[in-house]
C-alpha positions in Angstrom: 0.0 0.0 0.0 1.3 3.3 -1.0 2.4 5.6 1.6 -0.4 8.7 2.8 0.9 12.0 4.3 -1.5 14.2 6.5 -0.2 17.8 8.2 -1.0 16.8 11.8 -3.3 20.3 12.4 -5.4 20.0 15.4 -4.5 18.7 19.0 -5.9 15.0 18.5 -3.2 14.6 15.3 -0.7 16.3 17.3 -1.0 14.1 20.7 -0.4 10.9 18.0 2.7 12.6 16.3 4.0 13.0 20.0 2.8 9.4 21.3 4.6 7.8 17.9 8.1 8.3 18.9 6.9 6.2 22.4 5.4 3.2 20.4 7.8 3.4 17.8 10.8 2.5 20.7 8.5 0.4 23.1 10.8 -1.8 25.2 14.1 -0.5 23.1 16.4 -0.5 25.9 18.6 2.9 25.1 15.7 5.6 24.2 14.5 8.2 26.8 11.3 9.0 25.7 10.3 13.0 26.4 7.4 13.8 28.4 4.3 14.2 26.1 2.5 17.1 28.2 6.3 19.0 27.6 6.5 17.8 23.9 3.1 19.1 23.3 3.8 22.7 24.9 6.8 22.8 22.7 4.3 22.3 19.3 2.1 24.1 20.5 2.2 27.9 18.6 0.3 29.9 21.1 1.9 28.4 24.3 6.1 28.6 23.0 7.6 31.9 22.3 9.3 30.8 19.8 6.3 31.1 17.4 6.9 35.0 18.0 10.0 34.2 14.9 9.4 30.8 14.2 6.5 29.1 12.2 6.2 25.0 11.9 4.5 22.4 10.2 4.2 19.1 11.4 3.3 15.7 9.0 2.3 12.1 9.6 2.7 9.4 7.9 0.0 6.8 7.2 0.1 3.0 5.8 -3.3 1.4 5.7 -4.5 3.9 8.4 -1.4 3.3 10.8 1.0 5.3 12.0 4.5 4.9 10.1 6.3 8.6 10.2 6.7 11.2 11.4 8.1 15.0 11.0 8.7 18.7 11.3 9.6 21.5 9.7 10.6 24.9 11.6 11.8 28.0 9.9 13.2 29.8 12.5 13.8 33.3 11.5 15.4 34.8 13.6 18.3 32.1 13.3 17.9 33.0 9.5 18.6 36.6 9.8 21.4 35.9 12.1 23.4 33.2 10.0 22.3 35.1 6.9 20.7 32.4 5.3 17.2 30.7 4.0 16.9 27.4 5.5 14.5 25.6 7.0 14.8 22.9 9.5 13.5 19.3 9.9 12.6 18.3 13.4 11.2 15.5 15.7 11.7 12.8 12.9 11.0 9.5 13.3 9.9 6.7 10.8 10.1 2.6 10.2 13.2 1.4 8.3 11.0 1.7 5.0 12.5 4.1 2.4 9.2 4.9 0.6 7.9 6.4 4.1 11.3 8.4 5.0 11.1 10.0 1.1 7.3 10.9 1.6 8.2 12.8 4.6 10.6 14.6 3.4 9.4 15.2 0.1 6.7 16.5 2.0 8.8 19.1 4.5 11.0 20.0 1.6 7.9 20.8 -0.6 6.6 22.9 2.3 9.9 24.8 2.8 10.3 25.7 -1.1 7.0 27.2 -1.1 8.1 29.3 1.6 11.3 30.5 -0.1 13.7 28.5 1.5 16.7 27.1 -0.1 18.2 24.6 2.3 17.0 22.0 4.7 19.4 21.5 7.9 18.8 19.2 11.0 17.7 17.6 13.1 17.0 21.0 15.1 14.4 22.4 17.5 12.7 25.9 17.8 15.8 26.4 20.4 19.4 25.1 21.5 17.3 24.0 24.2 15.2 21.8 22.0 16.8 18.2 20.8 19.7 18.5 18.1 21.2 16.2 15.8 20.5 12.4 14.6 22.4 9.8 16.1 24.6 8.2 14.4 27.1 6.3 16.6 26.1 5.4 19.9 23.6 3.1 19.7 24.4 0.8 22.8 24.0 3.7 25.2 21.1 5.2 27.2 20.2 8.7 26.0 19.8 11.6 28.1 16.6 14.5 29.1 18.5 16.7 26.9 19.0 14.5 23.9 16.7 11.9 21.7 18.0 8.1 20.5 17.5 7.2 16.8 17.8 3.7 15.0 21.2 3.8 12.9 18.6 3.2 9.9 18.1 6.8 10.2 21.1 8.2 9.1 21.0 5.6 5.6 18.2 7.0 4.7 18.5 10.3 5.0 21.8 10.0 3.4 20.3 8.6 0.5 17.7 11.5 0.2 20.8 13.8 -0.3 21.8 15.1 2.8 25.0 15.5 3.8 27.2 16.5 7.2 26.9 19.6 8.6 28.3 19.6 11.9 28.5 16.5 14.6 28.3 16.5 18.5 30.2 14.8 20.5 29.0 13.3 24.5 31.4 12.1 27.0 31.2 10.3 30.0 33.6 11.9 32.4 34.8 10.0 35.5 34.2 12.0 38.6 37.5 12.2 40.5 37.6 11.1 44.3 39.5 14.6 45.3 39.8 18.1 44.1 42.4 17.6 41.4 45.2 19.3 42.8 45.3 21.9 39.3 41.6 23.2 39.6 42.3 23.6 43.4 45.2 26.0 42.6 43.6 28.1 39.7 40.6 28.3 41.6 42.1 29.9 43.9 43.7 32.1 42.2 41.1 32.7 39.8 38.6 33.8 42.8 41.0 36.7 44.3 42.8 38.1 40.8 39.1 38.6 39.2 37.2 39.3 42.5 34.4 36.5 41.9 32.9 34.3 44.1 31.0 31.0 44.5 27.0 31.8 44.7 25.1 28.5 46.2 21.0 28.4 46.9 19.7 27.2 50.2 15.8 27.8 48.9 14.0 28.0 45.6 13.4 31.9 46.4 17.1 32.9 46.6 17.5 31.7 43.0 14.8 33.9 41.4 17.2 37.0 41.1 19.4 35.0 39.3 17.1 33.6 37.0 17.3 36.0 34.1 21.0 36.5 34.4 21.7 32.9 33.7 20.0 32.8 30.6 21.3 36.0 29.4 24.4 34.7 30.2 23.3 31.7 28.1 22.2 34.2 25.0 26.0 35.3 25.2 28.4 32.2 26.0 26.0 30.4 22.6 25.5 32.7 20.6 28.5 32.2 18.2 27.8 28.2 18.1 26.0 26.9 15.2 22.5 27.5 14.5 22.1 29.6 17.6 19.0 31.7 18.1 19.1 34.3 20.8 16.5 33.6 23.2 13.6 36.2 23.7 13.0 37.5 27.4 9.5 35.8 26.6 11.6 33.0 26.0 13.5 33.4 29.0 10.5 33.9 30.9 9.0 30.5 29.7 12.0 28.4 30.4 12.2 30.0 33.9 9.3 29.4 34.4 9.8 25.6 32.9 13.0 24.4 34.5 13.9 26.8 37.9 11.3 24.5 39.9 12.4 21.3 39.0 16.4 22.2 39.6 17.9 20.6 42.9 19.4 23.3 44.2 23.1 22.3 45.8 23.9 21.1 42.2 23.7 24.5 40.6 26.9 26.8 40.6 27.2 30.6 39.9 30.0 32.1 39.7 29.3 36.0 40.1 31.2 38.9 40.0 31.4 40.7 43.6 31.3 44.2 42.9 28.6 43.6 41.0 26.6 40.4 41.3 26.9 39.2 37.4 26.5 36.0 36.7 30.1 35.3 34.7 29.8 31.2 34.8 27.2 28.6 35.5 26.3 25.2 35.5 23.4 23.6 36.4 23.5 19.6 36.9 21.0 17.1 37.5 20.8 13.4 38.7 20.2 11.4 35.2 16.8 11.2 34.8 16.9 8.5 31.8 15.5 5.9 33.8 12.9 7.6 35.9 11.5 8.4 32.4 12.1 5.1 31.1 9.5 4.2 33.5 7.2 7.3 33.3 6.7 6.1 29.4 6.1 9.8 28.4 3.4 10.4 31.5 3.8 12.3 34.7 0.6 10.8 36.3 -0.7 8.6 37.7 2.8 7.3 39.1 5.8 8.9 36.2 5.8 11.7 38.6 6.7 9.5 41.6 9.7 8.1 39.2 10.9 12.0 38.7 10.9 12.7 42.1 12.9 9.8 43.7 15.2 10.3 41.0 16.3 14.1 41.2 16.0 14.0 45.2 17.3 10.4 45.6 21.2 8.6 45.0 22.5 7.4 41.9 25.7 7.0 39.9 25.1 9.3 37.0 24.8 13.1 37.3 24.0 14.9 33.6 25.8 18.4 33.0 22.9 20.1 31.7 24.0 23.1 31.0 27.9 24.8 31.3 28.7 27.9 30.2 30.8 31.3 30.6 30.9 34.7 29.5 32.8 35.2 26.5 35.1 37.4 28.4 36.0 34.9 31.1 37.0 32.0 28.7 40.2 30.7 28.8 40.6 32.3 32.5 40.0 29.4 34.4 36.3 30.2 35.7 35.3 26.4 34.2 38.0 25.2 36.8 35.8 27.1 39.6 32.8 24.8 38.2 34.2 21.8 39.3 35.9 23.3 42.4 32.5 23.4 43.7 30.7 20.3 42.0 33.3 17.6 42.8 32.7 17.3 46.4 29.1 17.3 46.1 28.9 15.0 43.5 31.1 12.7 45.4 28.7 12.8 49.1 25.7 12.2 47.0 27.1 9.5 44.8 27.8 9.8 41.6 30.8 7.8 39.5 30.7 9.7 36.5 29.0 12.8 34.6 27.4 13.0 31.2 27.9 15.3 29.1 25.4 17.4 27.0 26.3 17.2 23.0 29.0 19.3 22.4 30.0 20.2 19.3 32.8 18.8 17.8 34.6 22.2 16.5 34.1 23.8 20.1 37.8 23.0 21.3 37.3 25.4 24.5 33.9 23.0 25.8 36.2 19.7 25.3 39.3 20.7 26.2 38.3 21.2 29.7 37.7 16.9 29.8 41.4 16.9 29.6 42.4 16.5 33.1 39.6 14.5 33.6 39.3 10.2 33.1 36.6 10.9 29.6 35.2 8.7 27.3 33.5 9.5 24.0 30.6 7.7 23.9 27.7 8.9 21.4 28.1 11.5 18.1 25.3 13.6 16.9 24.9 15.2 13.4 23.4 18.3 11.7 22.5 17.4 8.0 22.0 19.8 5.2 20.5 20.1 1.8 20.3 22.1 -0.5 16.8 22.6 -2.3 15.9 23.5 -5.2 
């Protein structure tokens, strides 16, 4: 039977282009699946900001009236008029290992971003940097994280064989968390807190890290924005992922580094217990019990902490504020438990992210890519 594509355009299509990526990995051992009501909020044009720059389409593919396929495509703007370019991008892409249903969907996107005046498809990329990025395409025999999505290495054959080509990759790590202070971050710490004047910023209560709330994602807007495909984040943006994120962050594993004479947030990084196999279990629902799963794994012990999100001010790179980071974390991550840290992607050109894994025990374990084509 030939291969049926319908634009998923009301809530009830949407909730089945969100609840295919769950059934299409059912009992697959290494996917995280996302949480639907958070997937949902993401589509969803009048609850994210990013439809303030963005617009989207999203497609499903049918086979005798079942579910085979699924994509989107995003133009994001914004990201356009910053990179100087007309692309569009493909997004939450998922399909069977059947060729006739990968072309159909991306005929279909590409036909879509033409008509819009595009002239290039990249991705896999969201609305956001905060958004999944990149297809999978070695890796397969480890467990994904929150921040990132699992893929069959199908995948990458067939959109290879639909023209695309490498963009850019990411690169995780799994970094073994040292018993003690390494003797070389103690030192430049040190240092690095008197000759700058900064300091160490902890939270004791949820309240105390409000103020700091919009600083650390300005200081995100800044420390990103020359990486690829960046898109500076709206303060409605900021406000929604405040608003998303703050209250589910456990609080002694975030570290500021701020500036004293001034409070500025120069450096964060915000960590969190792995969640992969609380939401493993959750299968995409908080209630009645995924919730239960959540909670026991962001307040409870385990051996893998994820490094959500790292970053300083352009100004401070290369002056050994990363080494204040895990001055602070190293201890703590050692009393609650953890043997070794995750790594967000990081791409693979961004020498000043991996070069601080050097004094560290680090394994490469997963690469992501960016894919691009060029339409006509």
């Amino acid at each position: 039977m030939s291969v049926v594509i319908k634009e998923a355009a009301d809530k009830a299509a949407l909730q089945k282009f969100v609840a295919f990526n769950i059934k299409l990995y059912e009992g697959n051992p290494y996917h995280v699946p996302g949480l639907v009501s958070d997937e949902m909020m993401t589509l969803d044009r009048v609850k994210n900001p990013a439809f303030e720059f963005c617009e989207a389409i999203y497609f499903l593919a049918y086979r005798e009236n079942k579910i085979v396929g699924r994509i989107a495509g995003i133009i994001n703007h914004r990201a356009n008029e910053t990179w100087k370019q007309q692309y569009a991008r493909f997004s939450f892409v998922d399909f069977i290992d059947d060729e006739e249903v990968s072309k159909a969907l991306f005929e279909a996107v590409e036909k879509w971003a033409v008509e819009k005046g595009m002239n290039g498809m990249q991705g896999p990329l969201g609305f956001t940097d905060l958004d999944h990025e990149g297809l999978l395409v070695w890796g397969f025999d480890q467990v994904g994280t929150m921040a990132t999505n699992y893929s069959f290495p199908y995948y990458q054959e067939h959109v290879a064989k639909l023209g695309y080509e490498k963009e850019q990759d990411w690169q995780e790590f799994h970094i073994q968390i040292p018993k003690v202070i390494p003797e070389k971050h103690k030192r430049i710490s040190e240092l690095v807190l008197r000759k700058y004047g900064l300091k160490i910023q902890k939270f004791k209560s949820t309240k105390d890290i409000w103020p700091y709330a919009k600083k650390i994602f300005e200081l995100w807007n800044e420390a990103y924005k020359p990486l690829y495909g960046y898109s500076e984040l709206s303060p409605k943006q900021i406000d929604y992922y405040i608003k998303m994120y703050i209250p589910m962050l456990r609080l002694e594993m975030i570290t500021l580094v701020v500036r004293e004479a001034d409070d500025a947030v120069v450096g964060l990084a915000i960590t969190l217990p792995s969640l992969s196999k609380a939401l493993q279990k959750a299968k995409g629902r908080l209630f009645p019990i995924g919730w239960i799963y959540l909670l026991k794994a962001l307040y409870g012990k385990g051996e893998v902490v994820d490094l959500y999100i790292m970053g300083v001010l352009p100004e401070y790179q290369n002056k050994g504020v990363n080494a204040l980071l895990f001055y602070d974390l190293i201890p703590i991550f050692n009393k609650i438990g953890f043997v070794y840290a995750e790594t967000n992607p990081e791409l693979e050109i961004n020498r000043k992210m991996q070069s601080q894994w050097e004094d560290f025990e680090s394994t490469h374990v997963k690469t992501r890519r960016a894919f691009i084509k060029h339409l006509k």
